[in-house]
C-alpha positions as CSV (number, residue, x, y, z in Angstrom):
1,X,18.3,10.7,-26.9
2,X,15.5,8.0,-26.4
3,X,13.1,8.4,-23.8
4,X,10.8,5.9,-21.6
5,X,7.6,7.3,-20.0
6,X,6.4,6.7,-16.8
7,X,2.9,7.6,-14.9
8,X,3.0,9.7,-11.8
9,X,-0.4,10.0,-10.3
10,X,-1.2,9.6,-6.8
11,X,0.6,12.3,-5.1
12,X,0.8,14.7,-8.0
13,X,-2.6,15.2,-7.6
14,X,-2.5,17.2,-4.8
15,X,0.5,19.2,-5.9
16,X,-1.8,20.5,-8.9
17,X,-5.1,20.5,-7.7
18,X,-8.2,18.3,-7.6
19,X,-8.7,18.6,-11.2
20,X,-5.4,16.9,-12.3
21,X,-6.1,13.9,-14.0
22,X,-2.0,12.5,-12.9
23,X,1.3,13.3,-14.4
24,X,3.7,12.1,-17.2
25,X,7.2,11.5,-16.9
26,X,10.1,11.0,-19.6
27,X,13.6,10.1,-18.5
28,X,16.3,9.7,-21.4
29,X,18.7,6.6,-21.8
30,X,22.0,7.9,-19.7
31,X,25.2,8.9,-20.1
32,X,27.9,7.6,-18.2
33,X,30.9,10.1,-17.5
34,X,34.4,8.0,-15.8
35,X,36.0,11.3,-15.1
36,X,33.6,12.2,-12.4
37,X,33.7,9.7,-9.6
38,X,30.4,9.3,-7.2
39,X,27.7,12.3,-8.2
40,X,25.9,12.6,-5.3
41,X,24.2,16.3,-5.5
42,X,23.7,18.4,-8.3
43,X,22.1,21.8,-9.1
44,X,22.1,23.8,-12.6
45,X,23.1,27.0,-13.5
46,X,23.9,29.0,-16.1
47,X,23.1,26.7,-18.6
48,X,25.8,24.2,-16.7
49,X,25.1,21.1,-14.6
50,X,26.7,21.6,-11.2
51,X,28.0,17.9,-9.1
52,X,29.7,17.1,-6.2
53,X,30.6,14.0,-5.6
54,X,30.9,12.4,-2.7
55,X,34.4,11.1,-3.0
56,X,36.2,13.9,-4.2
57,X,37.0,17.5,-3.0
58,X,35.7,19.5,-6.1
59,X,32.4,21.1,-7.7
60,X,32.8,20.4,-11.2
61,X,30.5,22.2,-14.1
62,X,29.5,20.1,-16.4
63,X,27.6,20.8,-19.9
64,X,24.6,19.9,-21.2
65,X,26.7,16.6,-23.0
66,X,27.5,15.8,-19.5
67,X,31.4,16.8,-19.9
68,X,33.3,18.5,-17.2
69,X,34.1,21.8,-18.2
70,X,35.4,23.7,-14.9
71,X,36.0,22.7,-11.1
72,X,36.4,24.6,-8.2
73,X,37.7,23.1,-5.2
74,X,36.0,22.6,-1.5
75,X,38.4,21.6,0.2
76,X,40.1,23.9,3.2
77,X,43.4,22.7,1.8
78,X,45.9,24.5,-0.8
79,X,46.5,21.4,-2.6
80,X,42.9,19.8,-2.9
81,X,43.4,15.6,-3.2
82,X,43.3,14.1,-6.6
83,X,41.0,11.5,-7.5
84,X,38.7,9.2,-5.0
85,X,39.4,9.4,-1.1
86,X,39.3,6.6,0.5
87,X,35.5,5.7,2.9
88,X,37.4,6.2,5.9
89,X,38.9,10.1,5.4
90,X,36.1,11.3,2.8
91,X,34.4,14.3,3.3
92,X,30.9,12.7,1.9
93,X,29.5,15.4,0.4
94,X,26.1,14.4,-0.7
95,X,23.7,16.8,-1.5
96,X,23.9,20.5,-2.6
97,X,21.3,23.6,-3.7
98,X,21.3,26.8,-5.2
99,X,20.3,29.8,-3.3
100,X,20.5,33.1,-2.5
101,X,22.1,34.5,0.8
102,X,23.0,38.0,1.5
103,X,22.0,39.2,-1.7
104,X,24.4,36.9,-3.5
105,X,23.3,33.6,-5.8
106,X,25.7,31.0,-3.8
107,X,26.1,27.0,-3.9
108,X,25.4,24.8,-0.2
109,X,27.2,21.8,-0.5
110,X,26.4,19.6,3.0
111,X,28.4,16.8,4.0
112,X,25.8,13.5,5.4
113,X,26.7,14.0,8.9
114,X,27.3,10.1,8.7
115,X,30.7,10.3,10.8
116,X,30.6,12.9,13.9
117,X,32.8,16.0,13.0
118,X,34.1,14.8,9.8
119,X,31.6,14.8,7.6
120,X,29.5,17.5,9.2
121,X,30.8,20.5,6.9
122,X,29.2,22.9,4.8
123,X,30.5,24.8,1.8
124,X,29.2,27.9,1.0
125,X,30.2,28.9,-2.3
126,X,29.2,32.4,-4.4
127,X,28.1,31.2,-8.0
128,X,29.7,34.5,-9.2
129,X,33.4,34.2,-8.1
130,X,33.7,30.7,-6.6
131,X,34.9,32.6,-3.0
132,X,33.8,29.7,-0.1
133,X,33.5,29.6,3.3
134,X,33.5,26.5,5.3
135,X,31.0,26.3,8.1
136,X,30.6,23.5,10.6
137,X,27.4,22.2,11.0
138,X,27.7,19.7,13.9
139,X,25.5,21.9,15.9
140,X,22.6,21.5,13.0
141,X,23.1,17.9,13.1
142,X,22.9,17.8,16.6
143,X,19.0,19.7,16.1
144,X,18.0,17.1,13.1
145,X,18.7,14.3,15.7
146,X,16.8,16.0,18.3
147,X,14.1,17.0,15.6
148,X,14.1,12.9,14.5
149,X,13.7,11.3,17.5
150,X,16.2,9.7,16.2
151,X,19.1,8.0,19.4
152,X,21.8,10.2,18.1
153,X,25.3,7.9,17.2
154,X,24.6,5.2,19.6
155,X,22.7,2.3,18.4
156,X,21.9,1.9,15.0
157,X,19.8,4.6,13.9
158,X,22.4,7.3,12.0
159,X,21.9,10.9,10.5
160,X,23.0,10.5,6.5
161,X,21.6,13.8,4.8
162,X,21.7,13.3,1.0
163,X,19.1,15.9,-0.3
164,X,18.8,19.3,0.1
165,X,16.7,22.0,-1.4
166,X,15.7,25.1,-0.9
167,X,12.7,27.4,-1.9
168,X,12.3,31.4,-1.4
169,X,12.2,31.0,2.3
170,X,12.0,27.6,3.1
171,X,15.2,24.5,3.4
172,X,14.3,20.7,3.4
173,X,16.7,18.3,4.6
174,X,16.2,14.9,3.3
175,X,17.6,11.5,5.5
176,X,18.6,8.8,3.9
177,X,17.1,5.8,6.1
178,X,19.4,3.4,5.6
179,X,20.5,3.2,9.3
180,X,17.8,5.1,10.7
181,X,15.0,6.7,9.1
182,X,14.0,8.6,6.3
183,X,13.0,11.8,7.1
184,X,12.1,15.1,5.6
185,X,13.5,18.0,7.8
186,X,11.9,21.2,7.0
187,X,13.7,24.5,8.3
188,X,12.7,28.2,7.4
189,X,15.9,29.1,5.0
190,X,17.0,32.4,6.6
191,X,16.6,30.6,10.3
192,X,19.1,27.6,9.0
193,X,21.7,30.0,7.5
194,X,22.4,32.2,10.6
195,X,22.4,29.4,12.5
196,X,25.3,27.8,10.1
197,X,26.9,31.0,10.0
198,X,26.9,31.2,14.0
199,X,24.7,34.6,13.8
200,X,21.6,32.7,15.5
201,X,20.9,30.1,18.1
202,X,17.6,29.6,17.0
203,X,16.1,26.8,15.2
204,X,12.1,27.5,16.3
205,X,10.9,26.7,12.8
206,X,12.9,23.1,12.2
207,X,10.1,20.2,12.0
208,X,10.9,17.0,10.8
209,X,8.3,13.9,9.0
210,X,9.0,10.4,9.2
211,X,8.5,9.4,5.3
212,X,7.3,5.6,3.7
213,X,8.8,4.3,0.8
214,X,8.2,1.5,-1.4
215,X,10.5,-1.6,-1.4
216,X,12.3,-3.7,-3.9
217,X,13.2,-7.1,-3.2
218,X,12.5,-6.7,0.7
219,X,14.8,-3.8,0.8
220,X,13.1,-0.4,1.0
221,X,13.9,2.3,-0.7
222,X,16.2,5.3,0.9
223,X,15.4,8.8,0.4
224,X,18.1,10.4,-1.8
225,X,18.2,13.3,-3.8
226,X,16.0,17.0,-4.3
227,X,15.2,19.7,-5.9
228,X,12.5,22.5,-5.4
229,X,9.6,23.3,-8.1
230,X,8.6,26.5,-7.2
231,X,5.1,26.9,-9.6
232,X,3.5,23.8,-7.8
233,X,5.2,24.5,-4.5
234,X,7.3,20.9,-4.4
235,X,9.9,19.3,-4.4
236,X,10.8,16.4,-7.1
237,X,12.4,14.1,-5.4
238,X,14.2,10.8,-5.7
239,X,15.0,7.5,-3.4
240,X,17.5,4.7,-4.1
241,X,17.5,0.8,-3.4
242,X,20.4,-1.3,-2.1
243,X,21.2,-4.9,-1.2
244,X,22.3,-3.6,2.2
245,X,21.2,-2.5,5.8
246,X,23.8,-0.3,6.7
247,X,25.1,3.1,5.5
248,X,29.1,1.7,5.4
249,X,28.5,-0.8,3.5
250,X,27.6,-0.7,-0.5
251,X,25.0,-3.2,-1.4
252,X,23.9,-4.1,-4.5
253,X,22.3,-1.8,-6.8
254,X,18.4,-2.7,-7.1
255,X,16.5,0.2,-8.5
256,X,15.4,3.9,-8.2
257,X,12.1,5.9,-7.6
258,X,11.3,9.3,-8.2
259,X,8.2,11.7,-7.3
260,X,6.9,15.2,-6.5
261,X,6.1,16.2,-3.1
262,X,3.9,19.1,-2.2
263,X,5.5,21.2,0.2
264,X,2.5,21.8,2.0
265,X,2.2,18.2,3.0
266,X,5.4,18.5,5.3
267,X,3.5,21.3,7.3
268,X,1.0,21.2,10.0
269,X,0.8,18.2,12.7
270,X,1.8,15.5,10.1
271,X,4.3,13.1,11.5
272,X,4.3,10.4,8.8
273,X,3.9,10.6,5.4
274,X,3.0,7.3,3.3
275,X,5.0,7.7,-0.1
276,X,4.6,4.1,-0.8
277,X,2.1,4.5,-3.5
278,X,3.3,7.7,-5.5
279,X,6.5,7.3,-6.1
280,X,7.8,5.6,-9.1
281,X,10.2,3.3,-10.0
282,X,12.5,3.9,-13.1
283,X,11.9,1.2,-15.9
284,X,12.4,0.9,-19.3
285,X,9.7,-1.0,-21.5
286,X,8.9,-2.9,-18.6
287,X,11.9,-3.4,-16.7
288,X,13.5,-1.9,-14.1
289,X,16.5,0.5,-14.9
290,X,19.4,-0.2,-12.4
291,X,20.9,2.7,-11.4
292,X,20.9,4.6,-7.5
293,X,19.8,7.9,-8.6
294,X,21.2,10.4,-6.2
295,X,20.4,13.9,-7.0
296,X,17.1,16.0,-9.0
297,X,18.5,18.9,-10.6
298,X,15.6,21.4,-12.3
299,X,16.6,23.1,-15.2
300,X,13.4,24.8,-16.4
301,X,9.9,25.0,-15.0
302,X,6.6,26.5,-15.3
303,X,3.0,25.3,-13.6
304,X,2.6,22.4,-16.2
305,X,5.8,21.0,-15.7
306,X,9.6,20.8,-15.2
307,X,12.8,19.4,-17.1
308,X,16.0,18.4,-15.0
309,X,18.7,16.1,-14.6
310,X,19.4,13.0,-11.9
311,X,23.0,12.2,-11.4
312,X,23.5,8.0,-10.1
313,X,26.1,7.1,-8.4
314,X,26.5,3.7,-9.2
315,X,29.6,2.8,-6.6
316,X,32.0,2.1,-9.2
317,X,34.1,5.2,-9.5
318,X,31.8,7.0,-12.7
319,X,28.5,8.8,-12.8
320,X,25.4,8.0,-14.7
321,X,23.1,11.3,-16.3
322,X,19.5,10.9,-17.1
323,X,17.6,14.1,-18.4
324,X,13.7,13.7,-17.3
325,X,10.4,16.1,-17.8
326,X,7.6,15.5,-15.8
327,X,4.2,17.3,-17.5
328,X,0.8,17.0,-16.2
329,X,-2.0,15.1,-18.4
């Protein structure tokens, strides 16, 4: 595959240390698959990428040539719909990670909390045997708005959680801010689970940070898609631009951005975070490369670097895959 480089600097400074001179990344040409409708979260696996899109009612595993080699279903029904759900009835699941819970490696699949009751659900699913549980997480949802500051579903301002990712013992939420704000909700991992699972009440550790993002065209970008990178103790992250103001509506695609942010950051008294200058948008010898990158999926790491995947979802029914590494100079 051909690759395009682009310069991450500012903020990926701090994830490696004063001494870092910035950071390199490569993204290949992608690959469009038109069986799988929508990827909106992705996480890999066993030498598999695993999506969920936010249209349909399966996990599909998909190799490293991007082609759909297994599905499992998430839905509660015996007879799982078929192909794209309409806006209205979807269950919008957007953003997933890998983790471990109860000694056993399992998939979180979170619906955006966009529509009250409908699409709060979470799938908890073992890697090993596929076995799920469905867990309501309107009571979570009800703590991020809370958390935000945000006016809850009056008014305009909206939950829509479309990254997730998780470290050892930490969970970050990420809000998409297209009809409210995008924030960074940080939870400790064992806390969020019981509370999910309905073994807890308690939520003491959840803290949230109002993030800035670049623009393109007027229109800033919205926060999108995660994954964790344990060695330098962040998260890679990615935020999409659309002709639109609302989260209903699909605007015209503009553009992507991507960049790595230290965990550490999102701890303390911090309330906003200014991402305006780190993260970087996708081009390709000099132009931008249109595509609304959805989900960071990490494949391999180490301290120098890390290789991945982003899935786009693109609004017209396929998926777009890009493979990227990000090394430091």
């Amino acid at each position: 595959m051909k690759y395009f480089q682009i310069s991450l600097i500012s903020m990926m400074v701090t994830a490696f240390g004063a001494n870092a001179a910035g950071m390199n990344m490569e993204v290949s040409q992608p690959y469009t698959n038109t069986h799988l409708s929508s990827g909106s979260g992705a996480v890999v696996n066993d030498g598999n990428i695993l999506v969920v899109g936010d249209d349909m009612e399966w996990l599909f595993s998909v190799d490293k040539d991007y082609q759909i080699v297994d599905r499992y279903s998430l839905s509660a029904s015996k007879t799982p719909a078929e192909g794209r759900m309409k806006k209205k009835i979807k269950p919008d699941f957007e953003s997933m990670t890998k983790l471990k819970y109860q000694g056993q490696e399992c998939y979180l699949v979170l619906g955006s909390g966009s529509k009250k009751g409908k699409r709060e659900k979470a799938i908890l699913m073992a890697a090993g045997d596929h076995s799920k549980q469905i867990l309501s997480l309107s009571p979570l949802y009800q703590s991020l708005y809370d958390a935000s500051g945000m006016s809850g579903m009056s008014g305009k301002q909206k939950l829509n959680i479309e990254g997730v990712a998780s470290s050892d013992d930490m969970a970050y939420l990420f809000n998409r801010g297209n009809e409210g704000k995008n924030i960074v909700f940080s939870i400790k991992l064992d806390q969020m689970m019981d509370f999910i699972s309905g073994k807890s009440d308690s939520l003491t550790s959840l803290s949230a940070v109002d993030i800035e993002l670049p623009s393109i065209k007027g229109f800033d970008a919205t926060l999108s898609g995660a994954d964790f990178w344990p060695e330098a103790n962040s998260i890679v992250y990615s935020a999409s631009v659309e002709g639109t103001d609302t989260a209903v509506g699909d605007g015209k695609v503009l553009g992507s951005f991507i960049g790595v942010l230290p965990a550490d950051k999102l701890t303390g008294n911090i309330k906003v975070l200014d991402l305006t200058q780190s993260a970087q948008q996708l081009t390709h010898n000099g132009q931008a490369v249109i595509t609304k990158v959805e989900s960071v999926a990490i494949d391999t790491s180490n301290q120098h670097g890390v290789q991945g995947y982003l899935v786009s979802d693109n609004d017209d029914g396929t998926s777009q895959f890009f493979s990227f590494t990000i090394k430091a100079d």
